[in-house]
N, C-alpha and C positions, 0 to 999 in steps of 0.2 A: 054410221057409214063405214065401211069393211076400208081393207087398207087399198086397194087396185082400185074405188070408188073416188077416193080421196086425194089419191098420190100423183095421178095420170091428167096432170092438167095440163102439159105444156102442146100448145099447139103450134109446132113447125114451118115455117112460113113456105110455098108453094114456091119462092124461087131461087136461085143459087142451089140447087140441090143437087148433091154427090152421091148420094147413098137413097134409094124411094124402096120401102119394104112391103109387102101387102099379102095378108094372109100366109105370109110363110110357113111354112111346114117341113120338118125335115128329118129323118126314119135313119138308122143304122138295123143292119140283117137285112132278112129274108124271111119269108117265111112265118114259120111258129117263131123264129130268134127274131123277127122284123119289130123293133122295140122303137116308138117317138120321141123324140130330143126335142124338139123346138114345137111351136102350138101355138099357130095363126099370130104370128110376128108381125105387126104394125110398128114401122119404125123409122123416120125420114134424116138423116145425117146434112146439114146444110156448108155450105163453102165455109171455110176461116172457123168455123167452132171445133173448140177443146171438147170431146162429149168422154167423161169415163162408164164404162161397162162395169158392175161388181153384181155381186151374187156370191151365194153357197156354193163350193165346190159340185162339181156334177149340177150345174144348173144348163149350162148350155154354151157358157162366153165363146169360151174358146171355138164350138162349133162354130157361134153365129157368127165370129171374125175372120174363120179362115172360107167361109160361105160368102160372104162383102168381100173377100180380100182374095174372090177367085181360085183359091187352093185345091176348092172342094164344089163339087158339083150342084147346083141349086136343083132341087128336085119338083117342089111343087108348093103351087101361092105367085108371087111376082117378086125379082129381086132387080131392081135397075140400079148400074152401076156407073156413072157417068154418061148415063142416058139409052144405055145399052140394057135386055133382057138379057139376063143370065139364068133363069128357067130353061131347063132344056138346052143350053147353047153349047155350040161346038168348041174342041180344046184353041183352035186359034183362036177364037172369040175369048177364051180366059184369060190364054197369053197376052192377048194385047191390052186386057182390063189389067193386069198384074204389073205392065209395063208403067204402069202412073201411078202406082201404088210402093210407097216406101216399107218397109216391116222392122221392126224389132223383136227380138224376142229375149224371153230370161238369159239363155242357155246362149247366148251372142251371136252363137253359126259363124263365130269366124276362123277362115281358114287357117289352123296352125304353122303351117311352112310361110307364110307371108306376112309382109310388117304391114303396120298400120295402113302404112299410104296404100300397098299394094290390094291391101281388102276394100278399101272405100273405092280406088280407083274398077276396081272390076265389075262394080254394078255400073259403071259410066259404058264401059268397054261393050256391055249389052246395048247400047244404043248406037245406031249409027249416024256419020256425018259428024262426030266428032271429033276433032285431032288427037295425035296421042302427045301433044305438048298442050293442049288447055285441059285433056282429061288429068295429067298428072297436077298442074296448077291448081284445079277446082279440087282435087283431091286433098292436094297440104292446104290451101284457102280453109277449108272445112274441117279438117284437124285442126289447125290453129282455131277457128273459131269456136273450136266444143274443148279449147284449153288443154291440146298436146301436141305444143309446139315445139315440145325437147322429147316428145313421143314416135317421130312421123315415123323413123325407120326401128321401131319396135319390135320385135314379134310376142303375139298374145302369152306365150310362157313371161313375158318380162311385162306384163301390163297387171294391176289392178281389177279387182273387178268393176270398179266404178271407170276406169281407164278401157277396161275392156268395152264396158256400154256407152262410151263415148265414140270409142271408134265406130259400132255399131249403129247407133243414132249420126253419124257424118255419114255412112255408106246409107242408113236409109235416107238421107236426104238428098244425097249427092246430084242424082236425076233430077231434082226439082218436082215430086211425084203432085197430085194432086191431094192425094192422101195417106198417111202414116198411121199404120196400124201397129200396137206396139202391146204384147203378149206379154204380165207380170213382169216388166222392164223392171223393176226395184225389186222384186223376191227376193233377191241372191244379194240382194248390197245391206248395208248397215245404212240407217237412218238419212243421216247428212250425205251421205255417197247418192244415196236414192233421191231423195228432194233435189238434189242438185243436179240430177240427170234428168230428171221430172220437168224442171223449170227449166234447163235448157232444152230440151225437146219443147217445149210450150213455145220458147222466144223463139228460136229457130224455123219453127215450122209455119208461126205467125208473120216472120221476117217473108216468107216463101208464100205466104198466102192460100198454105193449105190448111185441109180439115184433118183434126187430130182422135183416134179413137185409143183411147188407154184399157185396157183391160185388167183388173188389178182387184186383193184382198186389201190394199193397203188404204186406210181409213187416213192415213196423215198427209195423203196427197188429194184428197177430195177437193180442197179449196181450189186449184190450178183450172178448175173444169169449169165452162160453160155450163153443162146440162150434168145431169146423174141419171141414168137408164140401168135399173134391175133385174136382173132374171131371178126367176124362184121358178126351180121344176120347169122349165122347158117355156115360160110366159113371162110376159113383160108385168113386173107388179108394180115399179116407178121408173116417170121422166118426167122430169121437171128439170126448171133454170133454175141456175144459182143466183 
């Protein structure tokens, strides 16, 4: 029995579902450059599950998380995102998928000129009907709780990089997203920095009651996951529970 025979046993249960993939497909170029990335992607992501993504570099991760995570245009196959088609749909149809969606990334994206509080607080500041005295509260509430409670008025020159993706992981959370997508979140950390930002990203988002996708080389954070879903060359070759 070949390894994609073997490996592909986990069957997704039909309800609480966040993420419903079907036949996905998905091309960079044009033309003679018009080159495949991804190839007919069955993939179903359910409420509350930790799921990590890994693969060989140039397998597709990254494609297939900013394609779920609305960044990037869904072209062709089925991508429901909160019960929504995102095949073909228009750019406020992404906006507002994007809107219940938390992100991390390696590279942290946070704004230099602002401290801590001020970068968690501004993904709040995207939403309206919010006061600007409980956005600033939920703000330090969420720095205190990812342990930078002598951080809040920081700025990223004066942070860690384990501190840096703390503040990071509180701005993705801060909205209460439905789900948290989070791009090689430990590349850039040493060991213990990384587990530690791993496992709080897992309690936090589980406190919050969303679903968690990891995207990652890193084989020492495998156990925090619910499921393991591989790409090799543009195909799912394992998902299975842990």
């Amino acid at each position: 029995m070949n390894k994609i025979q073997s490996t592909i046993n986990y069957q997704p249960s039909t309800t609480n579902q966040v993420v419903n993939m079907h036949n996905l497909n998905h091309f960079f170029g044009e033309g003679k450059l018009k080159k495949q990335i991804l190839f007919d992607i069955n993939l179903t992501l359910n409420s509350g599950e930790v799921i990590i993504l890994k693969g060989p570099s140039g397998s597709g991760k990254t494609t297939l998380l900013t394609l779920m995570g609305g960044l990037r245009s869904a072209q062709s196959g089925s991508l429901r995102v909160f019960g929504e088609e995102l095949v073909g749909a228009k750019k406020n149809k992404l906006v507002q998928t994007r809107k219940n969606i938390g992100y991390i990334f390696q590279s942290h994206n946070l704004l230099a000129s602002l401290t801590a509080r001020q970068n968690v607080q501004m993904s709040l500041e995207l939403h309206h009907g919010i006061k600007a005295t409980e956005i600033e509260q939920r703000a330090i509430a969420l720095l205190e709780a990812v342990g930078l409670s002598d951080h809040i008025n920081y700025h990223p020159h004066s942070l860690s990089g384990g501190q840096k993706q703390r503040v990071a992981i509180a701005r993705a959370l801060a909205s209460h997203p439905k789900m948290v997508l989070a791009d090689e979140p430990t590349a850039a950390l040493d060991s213990k920095s990384g587990r530690d930002v791993v496992e709080l990203m897992q309690q936090l988002a589980r406190e919050q009651g969303c679903t968690i996708l990891i995207v990652t080389h890193d084989n020492r954070i495998l156990d925090v996951a619910d499921r393991i879903v591989e790409l090799e060359d543009g195909k799912i070759t394992l998902d299975t529970k842990q």
